[in-house]
py3Dmol code that shows the C-alpha trace and the ligand (Angstrom):
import py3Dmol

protein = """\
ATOM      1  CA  UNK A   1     -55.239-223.816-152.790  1.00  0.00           C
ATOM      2  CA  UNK A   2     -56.526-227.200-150.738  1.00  0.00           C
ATOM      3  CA  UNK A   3     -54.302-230.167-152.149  1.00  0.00           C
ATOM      4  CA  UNK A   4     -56.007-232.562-149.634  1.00  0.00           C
ATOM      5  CA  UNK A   5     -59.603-233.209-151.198  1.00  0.00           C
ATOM      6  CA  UNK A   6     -62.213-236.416-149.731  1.00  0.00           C
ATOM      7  CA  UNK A   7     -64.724-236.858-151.533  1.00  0.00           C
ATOM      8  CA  UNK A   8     -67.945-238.716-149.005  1.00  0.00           C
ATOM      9  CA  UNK A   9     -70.197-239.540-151.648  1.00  0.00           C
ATOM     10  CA  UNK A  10     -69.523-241.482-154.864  1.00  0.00           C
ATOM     11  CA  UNK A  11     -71.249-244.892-156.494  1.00  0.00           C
ATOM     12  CA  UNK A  12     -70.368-248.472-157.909  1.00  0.00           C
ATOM     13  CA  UNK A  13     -72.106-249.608-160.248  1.00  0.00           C
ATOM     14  CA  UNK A  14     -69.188-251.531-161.737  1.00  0.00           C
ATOM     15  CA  UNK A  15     -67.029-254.626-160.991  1.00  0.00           C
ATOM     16  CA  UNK A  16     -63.446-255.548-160.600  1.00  0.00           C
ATOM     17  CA  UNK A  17     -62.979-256.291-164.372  1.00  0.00           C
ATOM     18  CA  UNK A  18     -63.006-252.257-164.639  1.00  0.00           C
ATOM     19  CA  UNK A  19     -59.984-252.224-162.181  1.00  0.00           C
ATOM     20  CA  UNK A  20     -57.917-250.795-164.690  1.00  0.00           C
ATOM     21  CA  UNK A  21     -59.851-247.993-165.808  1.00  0.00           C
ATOM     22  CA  UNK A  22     -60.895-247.074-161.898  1.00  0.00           C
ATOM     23  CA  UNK A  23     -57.132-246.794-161.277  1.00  0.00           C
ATOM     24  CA  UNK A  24     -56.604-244.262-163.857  1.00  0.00           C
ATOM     25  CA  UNK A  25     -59.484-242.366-163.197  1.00  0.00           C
ATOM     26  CA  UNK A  26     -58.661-241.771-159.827  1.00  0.00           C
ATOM     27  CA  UNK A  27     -54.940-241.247-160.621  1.00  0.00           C
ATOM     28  CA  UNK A  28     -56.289-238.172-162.720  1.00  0.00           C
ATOM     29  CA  UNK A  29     -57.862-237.397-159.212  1.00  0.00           C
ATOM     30  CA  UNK A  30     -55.214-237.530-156.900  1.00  0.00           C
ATOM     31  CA  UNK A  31     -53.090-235.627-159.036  1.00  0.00           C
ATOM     32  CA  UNK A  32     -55.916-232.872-158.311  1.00  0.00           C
ATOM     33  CA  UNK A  33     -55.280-233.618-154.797  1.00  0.00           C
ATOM     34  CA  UNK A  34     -58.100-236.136-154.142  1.00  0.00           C
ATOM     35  CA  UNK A  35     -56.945-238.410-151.013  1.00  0.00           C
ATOM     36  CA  UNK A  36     -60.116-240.197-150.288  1.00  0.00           C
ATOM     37  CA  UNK A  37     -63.246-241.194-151.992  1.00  0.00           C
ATOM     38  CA  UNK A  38     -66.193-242.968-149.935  1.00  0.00           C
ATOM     39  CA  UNK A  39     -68.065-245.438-152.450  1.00  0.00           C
ATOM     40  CA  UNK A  40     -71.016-246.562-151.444  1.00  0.00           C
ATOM     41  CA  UNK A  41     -71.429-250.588-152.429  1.00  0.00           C
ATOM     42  CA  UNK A  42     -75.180-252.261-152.425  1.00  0.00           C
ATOM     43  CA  UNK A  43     -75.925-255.435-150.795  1.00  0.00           C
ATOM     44  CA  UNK A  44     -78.434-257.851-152.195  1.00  0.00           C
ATOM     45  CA  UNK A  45     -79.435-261.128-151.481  1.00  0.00           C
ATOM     46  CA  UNK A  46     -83.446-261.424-151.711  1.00  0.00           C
ATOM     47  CA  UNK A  47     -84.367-259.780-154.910  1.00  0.00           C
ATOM     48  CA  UNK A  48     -84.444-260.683-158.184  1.00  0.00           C
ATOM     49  CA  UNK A  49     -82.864-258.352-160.769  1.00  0.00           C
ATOM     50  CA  UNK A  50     -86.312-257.012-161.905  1.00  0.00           C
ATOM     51  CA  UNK A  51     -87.689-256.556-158.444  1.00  0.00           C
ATOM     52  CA  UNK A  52     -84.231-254.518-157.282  1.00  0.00           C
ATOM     53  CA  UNK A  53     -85.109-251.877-159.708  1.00  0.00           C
ATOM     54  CA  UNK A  54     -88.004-250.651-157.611  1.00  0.00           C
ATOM     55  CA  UNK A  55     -85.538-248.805-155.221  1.00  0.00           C
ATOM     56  CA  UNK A  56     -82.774-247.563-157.682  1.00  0.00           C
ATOM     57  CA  UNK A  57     -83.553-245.111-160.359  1.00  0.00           C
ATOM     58  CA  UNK A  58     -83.593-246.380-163.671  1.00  0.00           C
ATOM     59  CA  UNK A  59     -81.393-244.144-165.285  1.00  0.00           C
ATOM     60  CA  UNK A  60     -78.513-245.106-163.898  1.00  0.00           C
ATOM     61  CA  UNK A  61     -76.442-247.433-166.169  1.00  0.00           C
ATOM     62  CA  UNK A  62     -75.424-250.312-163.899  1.00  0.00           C
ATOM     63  CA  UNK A  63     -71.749-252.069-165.250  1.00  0.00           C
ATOM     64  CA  UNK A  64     -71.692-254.122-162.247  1.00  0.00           C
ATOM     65  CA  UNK A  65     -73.461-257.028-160.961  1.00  0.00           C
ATOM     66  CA  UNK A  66     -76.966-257.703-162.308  1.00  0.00           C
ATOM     67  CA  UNK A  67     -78.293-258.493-159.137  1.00  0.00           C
ATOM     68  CA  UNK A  68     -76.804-254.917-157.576  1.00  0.00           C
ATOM     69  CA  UNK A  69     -74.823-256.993-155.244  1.00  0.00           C
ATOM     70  CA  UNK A  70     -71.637-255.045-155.162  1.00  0.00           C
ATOM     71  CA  UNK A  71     -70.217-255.801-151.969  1.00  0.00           C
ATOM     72  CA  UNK A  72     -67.513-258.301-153.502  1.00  0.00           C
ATOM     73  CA  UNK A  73     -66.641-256.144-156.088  1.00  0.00           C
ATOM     74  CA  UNK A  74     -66.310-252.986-154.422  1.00  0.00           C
ATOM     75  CA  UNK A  75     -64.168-254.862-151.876  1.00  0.00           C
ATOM     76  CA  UNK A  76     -61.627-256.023-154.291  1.00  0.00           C
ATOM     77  CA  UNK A  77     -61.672-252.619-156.262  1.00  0.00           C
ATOM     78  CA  UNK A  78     -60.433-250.901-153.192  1.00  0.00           C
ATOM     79  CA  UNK A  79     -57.772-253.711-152.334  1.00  0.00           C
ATOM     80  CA  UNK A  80     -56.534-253.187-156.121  1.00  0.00           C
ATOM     81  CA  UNK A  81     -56.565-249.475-156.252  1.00  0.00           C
ATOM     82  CA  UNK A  82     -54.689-248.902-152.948  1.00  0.00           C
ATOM     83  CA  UNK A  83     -56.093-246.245-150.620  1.00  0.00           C
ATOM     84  CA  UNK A  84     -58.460-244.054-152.217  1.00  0.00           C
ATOM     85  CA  UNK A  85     -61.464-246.015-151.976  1.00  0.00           C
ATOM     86  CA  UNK A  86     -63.502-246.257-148.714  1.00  0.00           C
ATOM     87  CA  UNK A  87     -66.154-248.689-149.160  1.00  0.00           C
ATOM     88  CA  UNK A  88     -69.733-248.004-147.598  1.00  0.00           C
ATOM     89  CA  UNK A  89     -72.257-250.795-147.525  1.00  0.00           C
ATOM     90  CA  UNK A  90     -75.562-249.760-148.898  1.00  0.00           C
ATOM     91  CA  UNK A  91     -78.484-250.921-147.148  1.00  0.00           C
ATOM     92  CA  UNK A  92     -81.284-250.199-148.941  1.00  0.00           C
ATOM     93  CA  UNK A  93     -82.045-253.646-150.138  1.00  0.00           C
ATOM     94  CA  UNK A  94     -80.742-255.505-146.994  1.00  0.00           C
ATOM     95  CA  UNK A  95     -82.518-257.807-146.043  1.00  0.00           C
ATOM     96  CA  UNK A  96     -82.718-259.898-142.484  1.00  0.00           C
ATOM     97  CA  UNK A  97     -80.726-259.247-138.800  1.00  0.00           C
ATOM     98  CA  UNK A  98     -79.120-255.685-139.230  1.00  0.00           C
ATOM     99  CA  UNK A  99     -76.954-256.210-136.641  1.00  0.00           C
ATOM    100  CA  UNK A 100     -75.479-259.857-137.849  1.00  0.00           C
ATOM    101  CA  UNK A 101     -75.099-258.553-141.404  1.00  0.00           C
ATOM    102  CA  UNK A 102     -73.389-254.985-140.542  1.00  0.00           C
ATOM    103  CA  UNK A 103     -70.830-256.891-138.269  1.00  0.00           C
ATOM    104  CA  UNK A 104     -70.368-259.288-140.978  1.00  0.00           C
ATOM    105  CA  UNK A 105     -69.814-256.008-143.689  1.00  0.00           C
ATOM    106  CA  UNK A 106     -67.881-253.868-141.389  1.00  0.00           C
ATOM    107  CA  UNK A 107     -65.370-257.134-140.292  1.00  0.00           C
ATOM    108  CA  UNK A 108     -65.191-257.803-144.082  1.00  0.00           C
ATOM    109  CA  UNK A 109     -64.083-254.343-144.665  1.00  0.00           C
ATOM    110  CA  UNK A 110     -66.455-251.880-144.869  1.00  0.00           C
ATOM    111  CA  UNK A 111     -66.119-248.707-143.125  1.00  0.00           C
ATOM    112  CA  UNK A 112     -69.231-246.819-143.341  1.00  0.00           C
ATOM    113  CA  UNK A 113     -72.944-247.137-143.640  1.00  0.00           C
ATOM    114  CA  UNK A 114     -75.164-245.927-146.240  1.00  0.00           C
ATOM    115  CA  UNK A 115     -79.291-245.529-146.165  1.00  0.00           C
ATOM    116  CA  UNK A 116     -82.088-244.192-147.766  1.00  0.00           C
ATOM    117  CA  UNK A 117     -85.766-243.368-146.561  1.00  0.00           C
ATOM    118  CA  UNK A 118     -87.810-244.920-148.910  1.00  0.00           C
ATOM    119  CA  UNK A 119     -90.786-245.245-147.129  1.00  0.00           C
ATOM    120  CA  UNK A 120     -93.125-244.318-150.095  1.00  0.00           C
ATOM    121  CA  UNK A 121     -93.523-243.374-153.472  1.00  0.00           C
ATOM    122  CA  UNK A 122     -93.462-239.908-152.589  1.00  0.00           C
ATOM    123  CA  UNK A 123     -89.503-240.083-152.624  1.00  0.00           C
ATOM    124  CA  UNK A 124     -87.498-237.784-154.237  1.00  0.00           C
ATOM    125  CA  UNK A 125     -85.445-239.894-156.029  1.00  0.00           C
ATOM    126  CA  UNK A 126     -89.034-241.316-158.097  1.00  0.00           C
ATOM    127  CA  UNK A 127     -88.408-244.995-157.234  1.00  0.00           C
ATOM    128  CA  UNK A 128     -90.868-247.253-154.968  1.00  0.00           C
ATOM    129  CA  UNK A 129     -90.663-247.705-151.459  1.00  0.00           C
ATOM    130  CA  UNK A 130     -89.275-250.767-149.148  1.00  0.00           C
ATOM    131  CA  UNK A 131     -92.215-251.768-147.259  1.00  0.00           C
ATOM    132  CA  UNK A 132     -94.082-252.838-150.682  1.00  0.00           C
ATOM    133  CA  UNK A 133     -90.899-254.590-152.022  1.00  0.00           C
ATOM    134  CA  UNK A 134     -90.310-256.078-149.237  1.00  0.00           C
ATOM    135  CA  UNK A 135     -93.730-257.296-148.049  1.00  0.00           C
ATOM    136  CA  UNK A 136     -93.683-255.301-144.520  1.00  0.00           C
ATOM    137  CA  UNK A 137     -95.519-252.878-142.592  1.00  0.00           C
ATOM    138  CA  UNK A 138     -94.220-249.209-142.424  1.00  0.00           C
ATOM    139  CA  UNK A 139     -93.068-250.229-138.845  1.00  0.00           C
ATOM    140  CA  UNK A 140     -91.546-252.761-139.874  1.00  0.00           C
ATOM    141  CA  UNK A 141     -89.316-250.596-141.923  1.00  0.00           C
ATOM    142  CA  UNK A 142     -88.912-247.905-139.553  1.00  0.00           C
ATOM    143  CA  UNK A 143     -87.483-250.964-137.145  1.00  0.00           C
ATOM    144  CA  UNK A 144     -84.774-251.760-139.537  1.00  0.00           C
ATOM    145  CA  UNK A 145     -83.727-248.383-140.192  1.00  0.00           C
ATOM    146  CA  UNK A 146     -83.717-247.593-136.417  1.00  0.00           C
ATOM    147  CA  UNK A 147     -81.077-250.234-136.379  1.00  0.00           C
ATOM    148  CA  UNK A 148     -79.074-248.858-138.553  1.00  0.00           C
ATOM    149  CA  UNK A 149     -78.796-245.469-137.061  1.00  0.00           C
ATOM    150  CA  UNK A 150     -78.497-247.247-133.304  1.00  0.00           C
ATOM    151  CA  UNK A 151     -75.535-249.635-134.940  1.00  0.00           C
ATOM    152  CA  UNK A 152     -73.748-246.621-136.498  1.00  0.00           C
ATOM    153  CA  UNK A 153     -73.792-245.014-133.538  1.00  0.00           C
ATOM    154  CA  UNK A 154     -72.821-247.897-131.044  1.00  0.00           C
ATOM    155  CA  UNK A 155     -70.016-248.965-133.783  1.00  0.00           C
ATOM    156  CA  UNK A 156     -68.722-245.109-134.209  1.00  0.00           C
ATOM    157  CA  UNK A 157     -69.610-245.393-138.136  1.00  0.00           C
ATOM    158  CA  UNK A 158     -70.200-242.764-140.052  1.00  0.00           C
ATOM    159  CA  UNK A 159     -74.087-243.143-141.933  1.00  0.00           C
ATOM    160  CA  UNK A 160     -74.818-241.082-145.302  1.00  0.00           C
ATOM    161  CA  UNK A 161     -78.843-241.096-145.435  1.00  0.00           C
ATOM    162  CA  UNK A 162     -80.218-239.988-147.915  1.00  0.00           C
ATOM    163  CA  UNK A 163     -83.770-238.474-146.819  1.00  0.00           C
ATOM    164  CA  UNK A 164     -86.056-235.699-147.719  1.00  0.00           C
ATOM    165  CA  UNK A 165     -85.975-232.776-144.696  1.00  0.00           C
ATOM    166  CA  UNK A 166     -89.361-231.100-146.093  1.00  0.00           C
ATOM    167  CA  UNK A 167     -91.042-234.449-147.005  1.00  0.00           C
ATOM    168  CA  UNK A 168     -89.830-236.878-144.160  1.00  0.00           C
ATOM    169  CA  UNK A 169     -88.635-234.128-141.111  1.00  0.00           C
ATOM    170  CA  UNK A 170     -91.005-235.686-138.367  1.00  0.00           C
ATOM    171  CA  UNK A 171     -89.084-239.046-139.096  1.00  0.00           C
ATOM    172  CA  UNK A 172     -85.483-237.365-139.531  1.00  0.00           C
ATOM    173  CA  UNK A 173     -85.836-235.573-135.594  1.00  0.00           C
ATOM    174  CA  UNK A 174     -87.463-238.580-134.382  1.00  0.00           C
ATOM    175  CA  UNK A 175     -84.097-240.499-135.279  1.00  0.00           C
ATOM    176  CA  UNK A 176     -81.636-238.024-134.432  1.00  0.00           C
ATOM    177  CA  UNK A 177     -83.226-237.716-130.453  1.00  0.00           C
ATOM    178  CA  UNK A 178     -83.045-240.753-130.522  1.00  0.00           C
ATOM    179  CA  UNK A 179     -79.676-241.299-131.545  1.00  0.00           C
ATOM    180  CA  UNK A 180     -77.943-238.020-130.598  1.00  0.00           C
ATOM    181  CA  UNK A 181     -74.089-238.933-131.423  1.00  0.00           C
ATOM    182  CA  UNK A 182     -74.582-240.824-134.729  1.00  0.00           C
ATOM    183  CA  UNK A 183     -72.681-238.632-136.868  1.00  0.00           C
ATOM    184  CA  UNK A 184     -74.658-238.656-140.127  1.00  0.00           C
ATOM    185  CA  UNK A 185     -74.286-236.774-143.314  1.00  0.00           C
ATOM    186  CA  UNK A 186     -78.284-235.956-145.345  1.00  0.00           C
ATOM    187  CA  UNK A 187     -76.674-235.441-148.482  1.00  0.00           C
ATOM    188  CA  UNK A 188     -77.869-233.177-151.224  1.00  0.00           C
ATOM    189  CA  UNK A 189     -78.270-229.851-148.822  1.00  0.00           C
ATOM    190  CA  UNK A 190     -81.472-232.133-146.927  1.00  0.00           C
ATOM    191  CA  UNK A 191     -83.163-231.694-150.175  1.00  0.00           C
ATOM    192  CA  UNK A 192     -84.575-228.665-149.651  1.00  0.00           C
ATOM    193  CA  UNK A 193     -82.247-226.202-147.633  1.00  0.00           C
ATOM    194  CA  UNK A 194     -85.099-224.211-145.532  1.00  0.00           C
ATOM    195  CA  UNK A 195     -86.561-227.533-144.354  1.00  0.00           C
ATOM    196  CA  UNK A 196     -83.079-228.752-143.918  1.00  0.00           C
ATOM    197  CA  UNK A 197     -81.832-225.157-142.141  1.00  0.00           C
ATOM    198  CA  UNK A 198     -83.664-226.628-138.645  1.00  0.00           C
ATOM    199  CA  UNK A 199     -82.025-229.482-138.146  1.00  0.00           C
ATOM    200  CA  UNK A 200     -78.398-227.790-138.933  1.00  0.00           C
ATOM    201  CA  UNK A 201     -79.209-225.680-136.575  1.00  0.00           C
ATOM    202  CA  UNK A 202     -80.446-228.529-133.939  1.00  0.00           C
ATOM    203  CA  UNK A 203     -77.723-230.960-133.968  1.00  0.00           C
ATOM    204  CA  UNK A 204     -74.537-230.947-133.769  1.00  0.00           C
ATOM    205  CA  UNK A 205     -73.127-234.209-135.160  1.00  0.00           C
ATOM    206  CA  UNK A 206     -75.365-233.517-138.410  1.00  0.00           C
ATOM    207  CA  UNK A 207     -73.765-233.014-142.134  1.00  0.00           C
ATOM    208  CA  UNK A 208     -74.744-232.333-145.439  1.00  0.00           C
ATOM    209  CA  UNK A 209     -72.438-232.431-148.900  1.00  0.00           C
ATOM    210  CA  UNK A 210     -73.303-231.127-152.606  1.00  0.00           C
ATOM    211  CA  UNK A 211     -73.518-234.464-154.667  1.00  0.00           C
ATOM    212  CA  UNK A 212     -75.338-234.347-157.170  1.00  0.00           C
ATOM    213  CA  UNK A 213     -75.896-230.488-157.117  1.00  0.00           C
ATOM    214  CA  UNK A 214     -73.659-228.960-159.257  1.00  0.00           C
ATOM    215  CA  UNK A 215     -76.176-227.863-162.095  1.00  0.00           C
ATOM    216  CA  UNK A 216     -78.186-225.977-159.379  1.00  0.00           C
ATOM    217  CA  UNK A 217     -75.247-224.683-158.160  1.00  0.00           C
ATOM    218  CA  UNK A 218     -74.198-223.361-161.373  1.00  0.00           C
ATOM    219  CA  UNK A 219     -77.382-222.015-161.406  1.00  0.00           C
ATOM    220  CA  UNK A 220     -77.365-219.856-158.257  1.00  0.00           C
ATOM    221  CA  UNK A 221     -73.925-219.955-156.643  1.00  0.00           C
ATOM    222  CA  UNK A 222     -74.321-217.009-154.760  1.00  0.00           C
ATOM    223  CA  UNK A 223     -77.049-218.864-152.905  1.00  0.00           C
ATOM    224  CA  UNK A 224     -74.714-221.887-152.301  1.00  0.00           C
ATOM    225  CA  UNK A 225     -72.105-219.766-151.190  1.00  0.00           C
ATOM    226  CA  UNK A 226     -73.974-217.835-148.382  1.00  0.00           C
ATOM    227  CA  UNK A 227     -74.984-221.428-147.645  1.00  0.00           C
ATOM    228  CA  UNK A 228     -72.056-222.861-146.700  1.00  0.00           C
ATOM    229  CA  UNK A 229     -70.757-219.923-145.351  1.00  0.00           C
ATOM    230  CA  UNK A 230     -73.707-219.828-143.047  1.00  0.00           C
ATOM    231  CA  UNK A 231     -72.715-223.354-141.854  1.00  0.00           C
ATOM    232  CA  UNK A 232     -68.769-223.653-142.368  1.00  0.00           C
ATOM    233  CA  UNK A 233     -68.282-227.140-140.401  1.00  0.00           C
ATOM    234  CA  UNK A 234     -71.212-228.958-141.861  1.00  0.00           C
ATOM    235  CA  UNK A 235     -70.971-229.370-145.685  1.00  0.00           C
ATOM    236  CA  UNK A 236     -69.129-231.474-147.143  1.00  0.00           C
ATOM    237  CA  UNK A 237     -67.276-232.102-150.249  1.00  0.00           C
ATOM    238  CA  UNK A 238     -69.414-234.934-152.470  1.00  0.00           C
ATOM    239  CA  UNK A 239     -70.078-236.081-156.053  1.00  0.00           C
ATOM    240  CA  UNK A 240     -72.352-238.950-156.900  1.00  0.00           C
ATOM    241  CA  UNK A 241     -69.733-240.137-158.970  1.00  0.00           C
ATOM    242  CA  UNK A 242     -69.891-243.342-160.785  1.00  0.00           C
ATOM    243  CA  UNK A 243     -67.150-245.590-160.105  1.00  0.00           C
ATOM    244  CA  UNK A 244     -66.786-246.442-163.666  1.00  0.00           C
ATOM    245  CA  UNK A 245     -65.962-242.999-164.913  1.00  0.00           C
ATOM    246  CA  UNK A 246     -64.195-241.320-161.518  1.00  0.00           C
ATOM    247  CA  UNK A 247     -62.682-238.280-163.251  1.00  0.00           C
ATOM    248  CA  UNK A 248     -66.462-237.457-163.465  1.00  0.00           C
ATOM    249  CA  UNK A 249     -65.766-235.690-159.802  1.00  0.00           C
ATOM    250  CA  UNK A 250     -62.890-233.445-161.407  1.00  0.00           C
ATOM    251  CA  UNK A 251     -65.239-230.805-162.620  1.00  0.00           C
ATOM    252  CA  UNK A 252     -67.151-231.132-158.662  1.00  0.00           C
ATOM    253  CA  UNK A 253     -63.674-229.136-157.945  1.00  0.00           C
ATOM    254  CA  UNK A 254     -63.617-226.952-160.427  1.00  0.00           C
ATOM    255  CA  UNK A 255     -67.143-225.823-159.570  1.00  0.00           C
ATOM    256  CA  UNK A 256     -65.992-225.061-155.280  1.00  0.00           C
ATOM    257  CA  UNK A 257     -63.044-223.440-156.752  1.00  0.00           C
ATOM    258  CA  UNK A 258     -65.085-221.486-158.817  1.00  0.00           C
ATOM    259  CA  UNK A 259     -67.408-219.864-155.387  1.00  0.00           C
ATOM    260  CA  UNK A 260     -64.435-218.364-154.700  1.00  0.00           C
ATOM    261  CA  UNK A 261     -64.769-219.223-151.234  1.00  0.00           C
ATOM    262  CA  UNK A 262     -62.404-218.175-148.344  1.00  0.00           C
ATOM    263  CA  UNK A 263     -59.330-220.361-148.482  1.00  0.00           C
ATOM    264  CA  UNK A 264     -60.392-221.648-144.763  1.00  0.00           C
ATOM    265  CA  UNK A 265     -63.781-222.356-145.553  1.00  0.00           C
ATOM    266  CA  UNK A 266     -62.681-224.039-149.344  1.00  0.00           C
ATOM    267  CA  UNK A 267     -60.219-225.848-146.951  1.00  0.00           C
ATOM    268  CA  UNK A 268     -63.252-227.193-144.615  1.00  0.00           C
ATOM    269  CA  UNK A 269     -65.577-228.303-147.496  1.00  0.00           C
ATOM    270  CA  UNK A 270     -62.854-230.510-149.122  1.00  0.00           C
ATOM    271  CA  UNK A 271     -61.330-231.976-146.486  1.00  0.00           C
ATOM    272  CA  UNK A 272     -62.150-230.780-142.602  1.00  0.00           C
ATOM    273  CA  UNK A 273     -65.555-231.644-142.255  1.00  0.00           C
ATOM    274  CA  UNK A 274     -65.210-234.680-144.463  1.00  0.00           C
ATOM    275  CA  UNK A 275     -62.457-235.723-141.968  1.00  0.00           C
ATOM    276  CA  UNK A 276     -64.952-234.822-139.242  1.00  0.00           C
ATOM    277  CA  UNK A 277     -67.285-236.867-140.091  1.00  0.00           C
ATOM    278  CA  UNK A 278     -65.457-239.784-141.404  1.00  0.00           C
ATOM    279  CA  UNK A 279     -63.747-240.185-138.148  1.00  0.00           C
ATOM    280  CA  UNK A 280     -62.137-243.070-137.533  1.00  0.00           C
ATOM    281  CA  UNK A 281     -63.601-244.483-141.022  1.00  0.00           C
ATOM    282  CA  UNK A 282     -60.339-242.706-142.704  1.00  0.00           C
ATOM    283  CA  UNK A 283     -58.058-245.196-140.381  1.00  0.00           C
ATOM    284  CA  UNK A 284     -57.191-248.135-141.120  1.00  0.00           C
ATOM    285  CA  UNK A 285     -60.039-250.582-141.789  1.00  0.00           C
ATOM    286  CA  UNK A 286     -61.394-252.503-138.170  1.00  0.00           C
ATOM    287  CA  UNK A 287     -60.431-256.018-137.598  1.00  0.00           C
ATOM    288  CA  UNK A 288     -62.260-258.960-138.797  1.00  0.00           C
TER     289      UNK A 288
END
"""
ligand_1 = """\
1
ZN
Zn -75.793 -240.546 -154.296
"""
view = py3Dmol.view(width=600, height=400)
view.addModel(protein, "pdb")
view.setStyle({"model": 0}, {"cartoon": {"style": "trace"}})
view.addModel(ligand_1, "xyz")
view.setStyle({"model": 1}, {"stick": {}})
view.zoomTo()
view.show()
């Protein structure tokens, strides 16, 4: 049984007074063999905390900062729960020179990048879109997150985008020709796997993980199963855990070790590909 588990895809939404309780969340983790767990911090600095809501789903209950600027939280909740935590900044609300303010995250202590294409309201995720928030054009938009593929590639980061294959898949190959050795992870099997199937097949440096799946799963495992057989060095282990309530992600391994997969394959999904795509992200963190 895999005793080395990373998990790419997990949430803040809390602050560093819930230190304590993080810590023993996570202790419950590692003792299930969790060694890593990429969080993925917002950044915001433009809108107000009505406005911010546009691009997040309302459901979620935020502990953190009102304003969804997690960065300095998230920060300090990794340096006080030792090595666990990987912090990713999340760019969906970032607003102004994507190059000056990566460099700034990534020299602060950030390790990987995370996006989302909201480029209308036709999302999955039923939120609004960035160009009306913001004020700018579609191409506008399209420019910024252009840089942030081109930066995670140049900087050797790994990106977790979050982007619909069936909705958005013109936009999805038109970044990945463009930016052939960004190693990026579409989370959520694409979206929709037969959309998603193409792109697997495609490229090379492209990954997917199960966050946020695990009552479809349930549902049809057998499905799931031929899945990631089909592709054994692409899917990766993920949750959409909440930072606040980590243990959340033990019954995410209960539900791979109940598909029964080859040990090989199990030992992939938890930790190979993760490593894969991490790269140098599960080092230690760059210089400032
Ligand atoms: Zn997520």
């Amino acid at each position: 049984m895999t005793r080395d588990i990373i998990d790419v895809h997990a949430h803040c939404f809390t602050s560093r007074r819930a230190a304590p309780a993080v810590s023993c969340g996570l202790d419950k983790l590692r003792g299930e063999g969790l060694r890593h767990m990429a969080v993925l911090g917002m950044v915001n600095t433009h809108l107000d905390s009505e406005t911010i809501w546009n691009l997040t789903p309302r459901a979620v209950e935020n502990r953190g900062d009102p304003l969804l600027h997690e960065a300095d939280d998230l920060l300090e909740l990794a340096r006080l729960t030792g090595p666990v935590i990987l912090p990713f900044v999340d760019t969906r609300h970032m607003w102004g020179d994507v190059a000056t303010l990566l460099l700034g995250y990534i020299g602060r202590g950030f390790r990987g990048l995370k996006g989302i294409y909201l480029a209308d309201n036709e999302n999955d995720i039923g939120v609004g879109n960035v160009p009306d928030t913001f004020g700018i054009t579609l191409e506008q938009y399209q420019r910024r997150e252009w840089e942030i593929f081109a930066f995670a590639e140049a900087h050797d980061l790994p990106l977790l985008y979050h982007m619909d294959a069936r909705r958005y898949g013109d936009v999805m190959r038109a970044m990945l020709d463009d930016f052939p050795r960004v190693r990026v992870n579409f989370p959520h099997f694409g979206i929709g796997r037969s959309a998603f199937r193409n792109f697997l097949d495609r490229y090379p440096n492209v990954y997917t993980d199960l966050a946020g799946m695990l009552p479809h799963i349930r549902r049809t495992p057998d499905s799931y199963r031929d899945f990631i057989l089909h592709y054994p060095d692409r899917v990766c282990f993920g949750t959409d855990t909440l930072l606040y309530a980590p243990e959340a992600a033990l019954d995410y391994i209960r539900m791979v070790r109940e598909l029964k997969l080859p040990e090989e394959i199990e030992a992939r999904l938890f930790s190979g590909n993760p490593a894969s795509y991490l790269g140098r992200a599960l080092g230690a963190p760059a210089p400032a």
